[in-house]
ZATORTI-664065 format. One line per 10 residues: number of its first residue (from 1); their letters; for each residue x negated, y negated, z negated of C-alpha. Coordinates in steps of 0.2 Angstrom, whole numbers, always signed. Example, Ala and Ser with C-alpha at 12.3 -4.5 7.8 and 13.67 -1.06 7.14 Angstrom:
1 = as = -62/+22/-39  -68/+5/-36
***
This chain:
1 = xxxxxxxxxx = -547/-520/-522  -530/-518/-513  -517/-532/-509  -528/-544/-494  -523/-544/-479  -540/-545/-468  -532/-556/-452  -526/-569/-466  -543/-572/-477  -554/-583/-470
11 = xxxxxxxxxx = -573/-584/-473  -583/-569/-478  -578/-554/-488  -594/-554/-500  -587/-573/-503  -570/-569/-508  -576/-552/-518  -587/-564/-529  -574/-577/-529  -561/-564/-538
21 = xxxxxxxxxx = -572/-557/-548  -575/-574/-557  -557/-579/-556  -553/-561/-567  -568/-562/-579  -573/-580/-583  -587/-573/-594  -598/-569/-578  -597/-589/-572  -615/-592/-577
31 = xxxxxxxxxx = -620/-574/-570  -629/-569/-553  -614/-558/-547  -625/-544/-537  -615/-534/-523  -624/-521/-515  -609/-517/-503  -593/-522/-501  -581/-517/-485  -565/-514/-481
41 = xxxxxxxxxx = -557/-494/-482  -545/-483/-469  -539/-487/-455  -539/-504/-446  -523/-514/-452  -509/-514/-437  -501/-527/-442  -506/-547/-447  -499/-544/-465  -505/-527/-466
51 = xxxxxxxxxx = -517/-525/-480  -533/-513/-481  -543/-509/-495  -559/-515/-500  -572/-505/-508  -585/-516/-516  -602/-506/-526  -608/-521/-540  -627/-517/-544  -627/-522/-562
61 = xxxxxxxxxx = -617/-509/-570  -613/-523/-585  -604/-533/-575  -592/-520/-567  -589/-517/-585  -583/-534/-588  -572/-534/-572  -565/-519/-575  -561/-522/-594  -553/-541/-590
71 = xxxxxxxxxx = -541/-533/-575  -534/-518/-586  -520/-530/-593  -515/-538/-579  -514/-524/-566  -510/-539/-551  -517/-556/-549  -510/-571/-538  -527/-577/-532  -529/-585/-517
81 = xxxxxxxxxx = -512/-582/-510  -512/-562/-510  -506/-552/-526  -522/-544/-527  -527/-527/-540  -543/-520/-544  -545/-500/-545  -557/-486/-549  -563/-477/-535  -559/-460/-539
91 = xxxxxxxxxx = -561/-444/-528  -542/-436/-524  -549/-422/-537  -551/-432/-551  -535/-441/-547  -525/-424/-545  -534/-418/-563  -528/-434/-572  -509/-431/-566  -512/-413/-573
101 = xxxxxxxxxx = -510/-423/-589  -501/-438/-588  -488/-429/-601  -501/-430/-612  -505/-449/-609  -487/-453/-607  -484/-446/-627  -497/-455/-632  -493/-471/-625  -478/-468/-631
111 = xxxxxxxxxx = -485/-467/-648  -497/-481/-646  -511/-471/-646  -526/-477/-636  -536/-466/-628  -549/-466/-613  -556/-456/-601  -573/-449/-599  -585/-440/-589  -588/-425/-585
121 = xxxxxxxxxx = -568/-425/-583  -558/-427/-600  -545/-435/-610  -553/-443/-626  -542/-450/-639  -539/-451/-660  -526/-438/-666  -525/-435/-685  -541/-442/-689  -552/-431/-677
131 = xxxxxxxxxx = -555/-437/-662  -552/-425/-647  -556/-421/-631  -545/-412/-619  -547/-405/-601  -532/-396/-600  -513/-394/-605  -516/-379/-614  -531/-390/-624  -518/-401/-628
141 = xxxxxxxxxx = -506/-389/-634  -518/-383/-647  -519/-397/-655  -509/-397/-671  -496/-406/-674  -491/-409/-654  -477/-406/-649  -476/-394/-635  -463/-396/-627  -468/-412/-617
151 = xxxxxxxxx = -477/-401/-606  -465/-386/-602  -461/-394/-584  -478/-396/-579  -482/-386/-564  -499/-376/-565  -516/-387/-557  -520/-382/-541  -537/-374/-539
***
């Protein structure tokens, strides 16, 4: 979760956690919302306004899903005063694997094709009738019918 500023929220941070999760997915109103942690990330804010982090482990994996799945359209929320966004926590390898092929994901949102990531690390998506799975660039550029030169300016992945 990023965007709250810790000097500005009053009451406890399992309190507001729950609070937001409600106010993004209504469906979980008549559920038990289990948090097995929840704290703040990085270094102590420096400044009043300054916002850190917040890292939060639900315990029912469901309910994560139904969070996460009613925050995807709407990447920011005004809740409680703060523009608040809810995130994956992703390692920095993952992260640096996916930018490996955001040319990838940027054709194919730009063909309105849906597609999802899965794990062990890949890119899964629908392309001419077979659905594929690709780690890499070069996976990519086998595929039929892609055009390869969306990714000619992509720099090799680090290892």
């Amino acid at each position: 979760m990023k965007g709250v500023p810790s000097q500005t929220m009053t009451g406890k941070l399992e309190d507001f956690v729950e609070r937001h999760f409600r106010y993004v997915a209504p469906d979980l109103k008549d559920q038990t919302v289990v948090l097995d942690r929840t704290h703040r990330v990085g270094w102590p804010a420096r400044s009043p306004g300054q916002a850190q982090d917040i890292l939060t482990c639900l315990h029912h994996y469901k309910q994560r899903e139904t969070i996460m799945a009613a925050a995807w359209d709407q990447p920011l929320i005004d809740f409680e005063g703060f523009r608040v966004g809810l995130f994956q926590d992703l390692s920095s390898l993952t992260l640096q694997r996916r930018k490996t092929l955001r040319p990838v994901t940027d054709f194919l949102r730009d063909n309105n094709i849906r597609y999802k990531w899965g794990n062990p690390f890949h890119l899964q998506f629908v392309w001419q009738n077979e659905t594929c799975a690709v780690r890499t660039i070069e996976e990519a550029q086998a595929l039929e019918g892609m055009p390869p030169r969306l990714w000619e300016t992509v720099p090799p992945p680090k290892n």
